[in-house]
N, C-alpha and C positions, 0 to 999 in steps of 0.2 A: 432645270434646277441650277441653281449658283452654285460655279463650281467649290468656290469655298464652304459652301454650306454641303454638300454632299462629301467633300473632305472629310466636314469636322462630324458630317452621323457616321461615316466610315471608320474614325478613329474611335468615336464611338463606341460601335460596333463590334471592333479590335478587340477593346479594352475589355469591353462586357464577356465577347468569349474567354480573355485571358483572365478575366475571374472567375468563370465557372471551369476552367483549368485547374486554379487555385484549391479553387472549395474541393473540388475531386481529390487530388494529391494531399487535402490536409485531412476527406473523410477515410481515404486508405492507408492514412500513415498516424491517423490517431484513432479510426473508430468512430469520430466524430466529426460532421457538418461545421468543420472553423479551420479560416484559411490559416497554410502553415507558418510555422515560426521562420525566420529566418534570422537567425544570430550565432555565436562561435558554440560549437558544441560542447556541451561539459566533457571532463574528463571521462574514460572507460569506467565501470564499476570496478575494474582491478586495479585501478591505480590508488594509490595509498591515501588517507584522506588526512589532513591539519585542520588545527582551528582557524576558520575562514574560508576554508577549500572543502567545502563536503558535499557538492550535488554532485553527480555522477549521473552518466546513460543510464539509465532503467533497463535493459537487455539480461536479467537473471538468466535466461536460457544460455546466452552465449557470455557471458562473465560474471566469476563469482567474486565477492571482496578478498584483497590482496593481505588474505589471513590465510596460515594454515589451519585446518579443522583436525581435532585431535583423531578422526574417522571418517571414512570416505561414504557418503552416504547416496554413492551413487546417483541414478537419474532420481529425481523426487516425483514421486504422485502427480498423478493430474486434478486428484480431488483429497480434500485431507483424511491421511489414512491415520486410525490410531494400535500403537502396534507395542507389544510389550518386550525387551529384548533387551538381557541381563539382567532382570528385575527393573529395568527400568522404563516406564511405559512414556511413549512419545506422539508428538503428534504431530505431522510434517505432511506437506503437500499441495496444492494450489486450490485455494479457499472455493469451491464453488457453489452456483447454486444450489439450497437443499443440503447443504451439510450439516448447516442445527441440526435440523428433525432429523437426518439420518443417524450425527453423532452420538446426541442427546441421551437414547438410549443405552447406546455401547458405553459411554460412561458411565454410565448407573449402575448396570449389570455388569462391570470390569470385576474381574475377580485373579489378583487381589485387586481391593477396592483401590480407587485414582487418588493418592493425595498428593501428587507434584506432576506436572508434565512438563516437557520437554519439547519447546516448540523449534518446527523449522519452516515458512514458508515464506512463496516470494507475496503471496496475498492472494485478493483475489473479491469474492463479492464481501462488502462491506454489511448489509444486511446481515449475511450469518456469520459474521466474524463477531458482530454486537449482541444477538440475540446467544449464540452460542458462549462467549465472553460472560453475561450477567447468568448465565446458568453453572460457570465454572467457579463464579464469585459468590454464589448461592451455595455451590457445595465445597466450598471453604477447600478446594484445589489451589496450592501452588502452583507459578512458573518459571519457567527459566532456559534462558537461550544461550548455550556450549559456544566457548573458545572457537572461534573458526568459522562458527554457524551462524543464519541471520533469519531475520524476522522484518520484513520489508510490506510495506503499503497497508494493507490491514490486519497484516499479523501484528503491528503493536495493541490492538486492541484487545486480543486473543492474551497478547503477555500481560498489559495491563489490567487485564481482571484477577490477577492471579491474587489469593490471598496474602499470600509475600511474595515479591520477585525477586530474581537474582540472574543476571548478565556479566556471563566476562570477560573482563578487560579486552577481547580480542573479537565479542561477538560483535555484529553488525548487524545495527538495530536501524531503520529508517522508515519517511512516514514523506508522501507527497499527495497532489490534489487528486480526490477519484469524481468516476462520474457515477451520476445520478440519476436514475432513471434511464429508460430502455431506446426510446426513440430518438433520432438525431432530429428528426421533421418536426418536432412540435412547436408550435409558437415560441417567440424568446421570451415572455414575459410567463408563461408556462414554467420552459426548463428554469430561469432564473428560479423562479417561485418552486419547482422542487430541491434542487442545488442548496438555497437557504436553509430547507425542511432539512435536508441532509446532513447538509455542516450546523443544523442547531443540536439534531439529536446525537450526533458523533461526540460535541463539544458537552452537552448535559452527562453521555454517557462514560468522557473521559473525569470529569468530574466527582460521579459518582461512586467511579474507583478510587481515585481520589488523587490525580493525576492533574498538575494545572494545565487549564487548556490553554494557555499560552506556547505551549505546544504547535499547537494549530497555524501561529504564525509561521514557523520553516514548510508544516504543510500546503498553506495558501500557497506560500511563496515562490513552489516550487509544482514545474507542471508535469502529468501525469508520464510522461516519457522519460522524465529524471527523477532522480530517489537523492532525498537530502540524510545523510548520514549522521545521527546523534549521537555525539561525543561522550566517552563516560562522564565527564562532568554534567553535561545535561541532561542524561539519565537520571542522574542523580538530581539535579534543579529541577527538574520536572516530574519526578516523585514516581518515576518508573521503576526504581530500585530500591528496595525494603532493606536490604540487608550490608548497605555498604558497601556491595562490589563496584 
């Protein structure tokens, strides 16, 4: 064989292993089958955010927003727990599978009955954040997210159904791009084609609250390892706050 030809299948060769190096390191550092980013990291989530500076590391576990919370609320749930304490019933903790139909009930049968909650999570599955949302909007439940506290990835959907909402000035409210669907192996023209299904029903369902989906552009724009952080002002632009806060 010419040597320059066995070079260049050798390089190759090289090249092909160092992308399937690639693809491993970006399906263990997102969850997903797509090579990794490489660009200057956003800021920590504790770092303070301005208009033009709001995406921050997505890491809730190890950073919380650089607010005080008027209450220490401890580690949070690993599934949303709803829990009533001071007369005030709340509902905080990492959205998971199965949490409509577990929750569903427990509001219904809440005694006293639910007419305002209190959310706090970092997110989580986007299906029961939607389905459980247009069930809170149906029973003409308020929400609202405390000074200090946040509602990140698909708990805006949870706040956005709320009959009225109110946010303040110091919560931390943000929203970036989720995934869809379970397998990383499926065809691309597959995942594309559920991704769409995804971001149509999200966008019909912000809508329906009554929430401009133009929203959805800081979501797009921002990928699911960073959280873009919405300013009171575009709380308010974006029709997530009923009451002026």
């Amino acid at each position: 064989m010419n040597r320059s030809v066995a070079r260049t299948l050798s390089a190759v060769l090289i090249f092909q292993v160092g992308i399937g190096v690639l693809l491993v390191l970006g399906d263990m550092r997102q969850g997903t089958l797509s090579l990794p980013t490489f660009k200057p990291d956003a800021p920590r989530l504790s770092e303070p955010v301005r208009p033009g500076d709001q995406r921050r590391i997505f890491k809730p576990g190890r950073d919380r927003p650089a607010v005080t919370p008027e209450r220490d609320p401890g580690e949070l749930p690993e599934r949303l727990t709803l829990t009533l304490n001071e007369g005030i019933w709340r509902l905080e903790g990492d959205i998971a599978e199965g949490d409509a139909e577990r929750l569903i009930p427990q509001i219904d049968r809440a005694d006293p009955p639910i007419t305002a909650l209190v959310l706090q999570s970092s997110g989580g599955s986007v299906r029961d954040a939607l389905d459980l949302g247009r069930h809170l909007r149906a029973s003409g439940i308020a929400t609202e997210v405390l000074s200090g506290e946040f509602c990140y990835s698909a708990c805006p959907y949870l706040f956005a159904a709320g009959q009225t909402r109110s946010a303040a000035a110091a919560a931390s409210i943000g929203v970036h791009q989720h995934y869809f669907g379970e397998s990383t192996l499926l065809p691309a023209f597959v995942a594309v084609e559920d991704i769409q299904r995804g971001q149509a029903e999200v966008m019909g369902f912000l809508d329906d609250m009554g929430i401009d989906p133009l929203v959805m552009r800081h979501a797009l724009g921002t990928p699911p390892d960073e959280i873009y952080i919405l300013l009171p002002e575009e709380l308010r632009r974006y029709g997530f706050v009923t009451d002026g806060s």
